[in-house]
C-alpha positions as CSV (number, residue, x, y, z in Angstrom):
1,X,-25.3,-19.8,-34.6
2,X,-24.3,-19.3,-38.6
3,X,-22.8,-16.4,-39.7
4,X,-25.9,-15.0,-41.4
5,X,-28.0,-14.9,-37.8
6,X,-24.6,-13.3,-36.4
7,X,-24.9,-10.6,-39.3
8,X,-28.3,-10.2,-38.3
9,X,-27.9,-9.5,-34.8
10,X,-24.7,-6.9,-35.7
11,X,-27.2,-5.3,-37.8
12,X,-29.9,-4.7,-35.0
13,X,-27.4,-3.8,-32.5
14,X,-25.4,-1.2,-34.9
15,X,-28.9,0.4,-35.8
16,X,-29.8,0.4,-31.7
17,X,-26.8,2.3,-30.8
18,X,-26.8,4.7,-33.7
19,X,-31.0,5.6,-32.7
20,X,-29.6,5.8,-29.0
21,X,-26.7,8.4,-30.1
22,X,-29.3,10.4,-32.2
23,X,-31.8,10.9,-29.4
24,X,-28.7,11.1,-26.3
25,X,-27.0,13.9,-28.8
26,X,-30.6,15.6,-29.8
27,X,-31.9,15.6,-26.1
28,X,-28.5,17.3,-25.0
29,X,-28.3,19.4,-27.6
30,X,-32.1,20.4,-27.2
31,X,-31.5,21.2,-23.5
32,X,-27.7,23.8,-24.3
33,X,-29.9,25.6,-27.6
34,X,-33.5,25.2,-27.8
35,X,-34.0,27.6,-30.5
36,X,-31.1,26.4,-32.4
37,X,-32.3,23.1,-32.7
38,X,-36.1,24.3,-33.5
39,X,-34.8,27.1,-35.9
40,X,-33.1,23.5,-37.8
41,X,-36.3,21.1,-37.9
42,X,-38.1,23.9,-39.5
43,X,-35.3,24.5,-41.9
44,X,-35.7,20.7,-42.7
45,X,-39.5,20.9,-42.6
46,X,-39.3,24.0,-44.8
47,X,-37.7,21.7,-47.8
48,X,-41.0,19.2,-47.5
49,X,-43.6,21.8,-47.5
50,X,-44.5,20.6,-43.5
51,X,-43.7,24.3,-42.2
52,X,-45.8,26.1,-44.5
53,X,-49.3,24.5,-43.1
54,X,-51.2,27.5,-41.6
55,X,-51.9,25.1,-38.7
56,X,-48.9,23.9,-38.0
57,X,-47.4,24.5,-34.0
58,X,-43.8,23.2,-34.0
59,X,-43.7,23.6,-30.2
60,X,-46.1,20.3,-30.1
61,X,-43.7,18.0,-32.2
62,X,-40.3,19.3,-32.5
63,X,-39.3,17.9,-29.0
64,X,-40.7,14.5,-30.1
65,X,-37.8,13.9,-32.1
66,X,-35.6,13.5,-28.9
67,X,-38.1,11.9,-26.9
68,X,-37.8,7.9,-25.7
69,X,-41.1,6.9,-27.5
70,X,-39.7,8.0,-30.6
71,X,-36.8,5.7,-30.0
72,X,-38.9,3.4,-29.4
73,X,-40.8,4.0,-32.7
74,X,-37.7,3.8,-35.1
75,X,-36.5,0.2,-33.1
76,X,-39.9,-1.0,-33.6
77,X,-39.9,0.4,-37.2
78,X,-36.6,-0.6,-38.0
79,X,-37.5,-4.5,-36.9
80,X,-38.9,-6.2,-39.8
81,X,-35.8,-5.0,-42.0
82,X,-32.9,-5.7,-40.1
């Protein structure tokens, strides 16, 4: 095992543990101050233009961002690059 496949795998696993902080941290945090954590994703979405859609329901996909097929998502994203 060369040093550049042992760079690879330090890459993968430093990028696993950070997604699995983000969504542990989110889900906790999302459980102590639900409207909190809402009242902050719009703030975010505010600054792309997201939140202003008439038809937008942040009830459906602001708990997504803590969810485990989201972490899923960003490891499977995340693959090809690391």
């Amino acid at each position: 095992m060369g040093l550049p496949q042992l760079w690879l795998w330090l890459k993968r696993l430093v990028i696993f543990l950070q997604v699995a902080l983000e969504v542990a941290v989110g889900k906790v945090l999302m459980t102590l101050f639900p409207g909190r954590v809402k009242q902050s994703i719009l703030a975010m979405g505010q600054k792309t233009g997201m939140a202003r859609n008439p038809r937008f329901a942040p009830d459906n996909w602001v708990p997504t961002f803590f969810s485990i097929q989201y972490f899923w998502f960003v490891l499977k994203a995340a693959g090809p690059w690391c």
